[in-house]
C-alpha positions, -999 to +999 in steps of 0.1 A: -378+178-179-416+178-177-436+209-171-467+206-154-492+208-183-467+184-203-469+158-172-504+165-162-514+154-202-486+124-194-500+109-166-537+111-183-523+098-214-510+068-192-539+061-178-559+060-211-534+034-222-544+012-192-581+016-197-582+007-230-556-024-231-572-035-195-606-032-195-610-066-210-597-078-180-624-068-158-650-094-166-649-132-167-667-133-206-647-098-220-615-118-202-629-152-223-632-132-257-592-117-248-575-147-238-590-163-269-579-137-288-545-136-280-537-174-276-551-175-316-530-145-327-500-163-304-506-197-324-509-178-358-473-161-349-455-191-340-445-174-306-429-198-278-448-199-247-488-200-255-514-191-234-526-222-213-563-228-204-573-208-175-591-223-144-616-200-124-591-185-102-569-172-127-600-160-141-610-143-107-569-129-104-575-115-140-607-099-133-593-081-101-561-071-120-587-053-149-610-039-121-584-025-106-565-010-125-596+005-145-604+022-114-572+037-107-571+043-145-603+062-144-588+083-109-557+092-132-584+108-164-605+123-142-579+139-118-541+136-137-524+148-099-487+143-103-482+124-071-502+102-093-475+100-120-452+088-097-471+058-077-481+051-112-445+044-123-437+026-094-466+004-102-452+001-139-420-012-126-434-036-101-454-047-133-423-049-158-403-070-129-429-092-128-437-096-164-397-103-168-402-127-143-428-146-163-411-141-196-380-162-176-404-185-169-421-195-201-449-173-206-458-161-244-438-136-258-467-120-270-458-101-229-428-083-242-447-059-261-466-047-229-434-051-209-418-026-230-451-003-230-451-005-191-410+004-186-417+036-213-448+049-194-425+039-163-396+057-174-418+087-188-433+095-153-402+088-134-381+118-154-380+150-135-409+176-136-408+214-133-403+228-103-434+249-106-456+216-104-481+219-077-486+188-053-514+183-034-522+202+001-496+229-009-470+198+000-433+202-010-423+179-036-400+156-008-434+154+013-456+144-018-433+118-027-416+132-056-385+131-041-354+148-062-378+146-093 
């Protein structure tokens, strides 16, 4: 079990983690210098699945991925809430589903190292907290969306 200053560091913690491995995302040339990057170290691996060429829209759906999540990234630093936590492990699961998905599907293997990042952040901020955490608006856990955590 968490307590609040252990969660609080958690979920900031978390959200340093997605700043720093997705702000290269964000922008079309730091996303050109990444993919790049990681087809080469993919090649010099000998991993199954390389990364293909991308056209401009995968570009674009990269660069709103990276904005994204830097923002909500920067939201978690600034203000770790634990109702935070929580959407944020949600979020991690939706991600490690679809990054399974993928990996099904032929994408580099290079993904199961940030697959297994996302389900132990996940996991992390889905474990119960301290009863004496403080939601937001004075809100009971339940009403927060903590549920029985």
């Amino acid at each position: 079990m968490w307590t609040s200053t252990q969660y609080r560091r958690l979920v900031r913690g978390s959200a340093w983690y997605d700043l720093i491995v997705t702000a290269a995302f964000a922008t079309p040339w730091s996303f050109a210098l990444l993919h790049g990057g990681l087809a080469a170290l993919s090649r010099a691996l000998g991993l199954p699945g390389g990364l293909p060429a991308f056209a401009p829209e995968h570009v674009l759906m990269a660069n709103l991925l990276g904005s994204v999540v830097c923002v909500w990234a920067v939201l978690r630093i600034r203000d770790p809430q634990p109702v935070y936590g929580r959407y944020d492990a949600v979020a991690r699961f939706l991600f490690a589903t679809w990054q399974a998905y993928a990996l099904l599907h032929g994408a580099s293997a290079l993904l199961v190292g940030f697959l297994l990042f996302e389900l132990a952040w996940g996991i992390a901020q889905a474990l119960p907290v301290d009863k004496a955490v403080s939601w937001p608006s004075g809100q009971s856990r339940a009403a927060a969306g903590a549920g029985g955590h």
